[in-house]
C-alpha positions in Angstrom: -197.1 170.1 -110.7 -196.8 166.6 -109.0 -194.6 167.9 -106.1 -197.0 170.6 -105.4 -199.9 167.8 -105.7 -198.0 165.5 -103.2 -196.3 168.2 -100.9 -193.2 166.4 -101.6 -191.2 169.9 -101.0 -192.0 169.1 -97.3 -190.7 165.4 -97.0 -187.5 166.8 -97.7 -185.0 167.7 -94.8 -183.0 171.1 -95.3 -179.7 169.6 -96.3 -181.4 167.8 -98.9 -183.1 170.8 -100.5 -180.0 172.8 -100.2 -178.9 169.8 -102.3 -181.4 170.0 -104.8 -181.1 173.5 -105.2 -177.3 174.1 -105.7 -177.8 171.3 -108.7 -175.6 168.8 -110.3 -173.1 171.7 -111.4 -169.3 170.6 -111.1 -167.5 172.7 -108.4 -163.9 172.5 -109.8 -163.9 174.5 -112.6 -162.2 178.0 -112.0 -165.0 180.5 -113.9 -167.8 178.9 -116.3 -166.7 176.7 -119.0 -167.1 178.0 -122.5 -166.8 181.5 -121.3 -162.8 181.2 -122.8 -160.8 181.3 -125.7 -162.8 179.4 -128.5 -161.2 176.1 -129.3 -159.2 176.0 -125.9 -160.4 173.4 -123.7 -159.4 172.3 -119.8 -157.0 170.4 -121.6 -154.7 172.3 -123.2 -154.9 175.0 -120.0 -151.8 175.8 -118.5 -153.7 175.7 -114.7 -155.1 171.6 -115.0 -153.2 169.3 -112.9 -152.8 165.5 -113.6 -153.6 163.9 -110.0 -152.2 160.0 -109.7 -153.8 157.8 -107.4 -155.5 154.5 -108.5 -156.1 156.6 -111.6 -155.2 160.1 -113.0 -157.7 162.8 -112.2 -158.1 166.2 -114.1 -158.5 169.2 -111.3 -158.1 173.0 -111.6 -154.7 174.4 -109.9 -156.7 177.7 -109.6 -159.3 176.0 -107.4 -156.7 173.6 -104.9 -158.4 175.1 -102.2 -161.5 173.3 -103.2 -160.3 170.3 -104.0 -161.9 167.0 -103.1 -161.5 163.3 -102.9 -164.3 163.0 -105.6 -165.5 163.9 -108.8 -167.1 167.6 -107.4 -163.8 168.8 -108.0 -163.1 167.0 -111.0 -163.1 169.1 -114.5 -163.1 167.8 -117.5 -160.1 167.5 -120.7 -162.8 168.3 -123.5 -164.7 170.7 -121.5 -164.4 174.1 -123.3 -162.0 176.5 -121.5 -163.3 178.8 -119.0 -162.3 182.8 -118.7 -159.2 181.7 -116.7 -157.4 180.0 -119.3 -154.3 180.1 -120.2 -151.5 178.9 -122.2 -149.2 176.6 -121.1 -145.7 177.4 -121.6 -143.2 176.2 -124.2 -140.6 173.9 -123.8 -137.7 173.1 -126.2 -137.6 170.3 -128.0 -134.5 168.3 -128.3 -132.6 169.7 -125.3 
């Protein structure tokens, strides 16, 4: 392997091979998407909050607590729904 070849495992400080490690994986989701309701997506979810601020962001009510100024807490409309979904509730029309 090239890394192995040029010890490039070593030129790294710890934060940034924590980095590596934990991946590219988006931290705002609630559970795994897909792992839902098939053809549910964040969407449709009773939990996804619209966020104004220069533009409308999609984040997880279930993970507030995580919640960031940029896209790591971000999820997705289309992304299927994870094991947490659920339905939002009805409202009347016409009232």
């Amino acid at each position: 392997m090239i890394a192995d070849l040029f010890n490039l495992d070593r030129a790294l400080t710890p934060q940034e091979r924590k980095r590596l490690k934990a991946g590219t994986t988006p931290k705002g989701y609630a559970a795994l998407p897909g792992t839902g309701p098939a053809g549910e997506t964040c969407g449709s979810c009773a939990h996804v909050v619209r966020r104004q601020m220069a533009r409308v962001y999609l984040k997880c009510g279930l993970m507030r607590r995580g919640w960031t100024a940029g896209i790591a807490s971000d999820v997705r409309a289309k992304a299927p729904a994870c094991s947490r979904w659920a339905a939002p509730e009805a409202t009347e029309a016409g009232s």
